[in-house]
C-alpha positions as CSV (number, residue, x, y, z in Angstrom):
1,X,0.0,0.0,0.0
2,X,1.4,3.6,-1.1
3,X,1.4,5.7,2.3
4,X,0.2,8.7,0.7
5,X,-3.0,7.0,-0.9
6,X,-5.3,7.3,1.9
7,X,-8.9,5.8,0.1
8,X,-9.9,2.2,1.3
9,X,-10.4,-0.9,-1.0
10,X,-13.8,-1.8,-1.6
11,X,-14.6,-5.8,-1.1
12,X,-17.6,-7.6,-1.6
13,X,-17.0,-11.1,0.1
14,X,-18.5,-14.4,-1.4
15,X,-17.7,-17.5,0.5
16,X,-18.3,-20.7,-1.5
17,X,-17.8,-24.1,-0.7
18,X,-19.0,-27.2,1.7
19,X,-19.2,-28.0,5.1
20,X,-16.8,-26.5,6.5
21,X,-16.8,-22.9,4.9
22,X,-20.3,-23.5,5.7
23,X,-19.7,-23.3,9.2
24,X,-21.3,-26.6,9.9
25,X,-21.3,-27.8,13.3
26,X,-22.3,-31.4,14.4
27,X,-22.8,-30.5,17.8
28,X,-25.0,-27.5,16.3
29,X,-26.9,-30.0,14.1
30,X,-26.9,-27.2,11.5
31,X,-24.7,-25.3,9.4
32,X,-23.9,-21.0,10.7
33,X,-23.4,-19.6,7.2
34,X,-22.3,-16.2,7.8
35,X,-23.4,-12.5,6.2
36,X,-23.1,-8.9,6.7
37,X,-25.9,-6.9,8.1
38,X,-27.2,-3.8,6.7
39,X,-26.1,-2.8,10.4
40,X,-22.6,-3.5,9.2
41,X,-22.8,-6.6,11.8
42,X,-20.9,-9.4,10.8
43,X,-22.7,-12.8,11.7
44,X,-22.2,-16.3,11.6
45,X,-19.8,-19.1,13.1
46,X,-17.5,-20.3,10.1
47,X,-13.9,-19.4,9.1
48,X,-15.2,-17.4,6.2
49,X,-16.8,-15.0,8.8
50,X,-13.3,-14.8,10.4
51,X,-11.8,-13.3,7.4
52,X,-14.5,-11.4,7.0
53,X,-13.9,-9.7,10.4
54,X,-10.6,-9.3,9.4
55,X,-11.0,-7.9,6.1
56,X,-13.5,-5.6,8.1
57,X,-11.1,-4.7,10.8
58,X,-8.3,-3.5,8.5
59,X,-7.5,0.1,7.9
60,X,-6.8,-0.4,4.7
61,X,-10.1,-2.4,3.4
62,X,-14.0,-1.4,3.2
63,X,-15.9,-4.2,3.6
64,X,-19.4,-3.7,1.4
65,X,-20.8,-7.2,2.1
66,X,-20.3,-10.8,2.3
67,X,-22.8,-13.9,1.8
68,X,-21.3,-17.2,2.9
69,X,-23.2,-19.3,0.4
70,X,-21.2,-22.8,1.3
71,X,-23.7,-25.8,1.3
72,X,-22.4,-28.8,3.4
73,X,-22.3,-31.9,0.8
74,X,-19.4,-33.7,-0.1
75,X,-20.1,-33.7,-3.8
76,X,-17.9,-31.1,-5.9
77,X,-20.8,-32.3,-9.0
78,X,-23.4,-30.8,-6.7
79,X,-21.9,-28.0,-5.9
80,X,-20.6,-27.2,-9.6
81,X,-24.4,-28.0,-10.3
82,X,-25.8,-25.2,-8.1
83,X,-23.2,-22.8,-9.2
84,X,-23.8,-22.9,-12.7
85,X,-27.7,-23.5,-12.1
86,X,-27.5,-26.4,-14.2
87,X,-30.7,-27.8,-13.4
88,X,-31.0,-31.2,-15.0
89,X,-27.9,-32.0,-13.0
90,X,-29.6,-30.6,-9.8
91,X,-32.6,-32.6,-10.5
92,X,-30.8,-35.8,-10.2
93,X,-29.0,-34.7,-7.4
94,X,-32.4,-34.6,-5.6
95,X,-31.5,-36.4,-2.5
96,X,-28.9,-33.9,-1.9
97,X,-31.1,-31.0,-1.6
98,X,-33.7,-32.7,0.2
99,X,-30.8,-33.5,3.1
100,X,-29.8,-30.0,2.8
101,X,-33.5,-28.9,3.6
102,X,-33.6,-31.4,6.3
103,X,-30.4,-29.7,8.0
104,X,-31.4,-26.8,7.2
105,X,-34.7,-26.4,9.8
């Protein structure tokens, strides 16, 4: 960083991935995807929400948002699937989302 440039660096924060950038925690039963609030609250309980904090707790970085979108499957087809909304995939991938529902109460 130049010491004279004093304007922050804008970030908008995906997180992508399974269970564990999900944040999911057995003991939990459920998965703590995190997010930023129109507060400018960061929540959740996943390591993506930790670099989020840190992103947002640098002098040099504006955090604008962040949307942990992580799904916990262990299938890199099903989450290739629902990234590229390919839906005929998705469709046979059925029992997938159906568990995913189930977790997600």
């Amino acid at each position: 960083m130049q010491e004279n440039n004093n304007k922050k660096i804008k970030i908008n924060y995906v997180a992508l991935g399974e269970a564990f950038a999900s944040g999911y925690n057995s003991k939990l039963g459920f998965s703590t995807n995190g997010y930023l609030d129109t507060n400018n609250e960061i929540h959740g309980l996943c390591y993506p929400t930790v670099i989020a904090n840190l992103i947002k707790n640098n002098q040099d970085f504006m955090l604008e948002s962040f949307y942990n979108l992580a799904v916990p499957t262990n299938s890199l087809r099903f989450l290739e699937a629902l990234y590229t909304n390919d839906k005929k995939a998705l469709k046979k991938m059925n029992n997938i989302i159906d568990l995913i529902q189930a977790i997600d109460w």
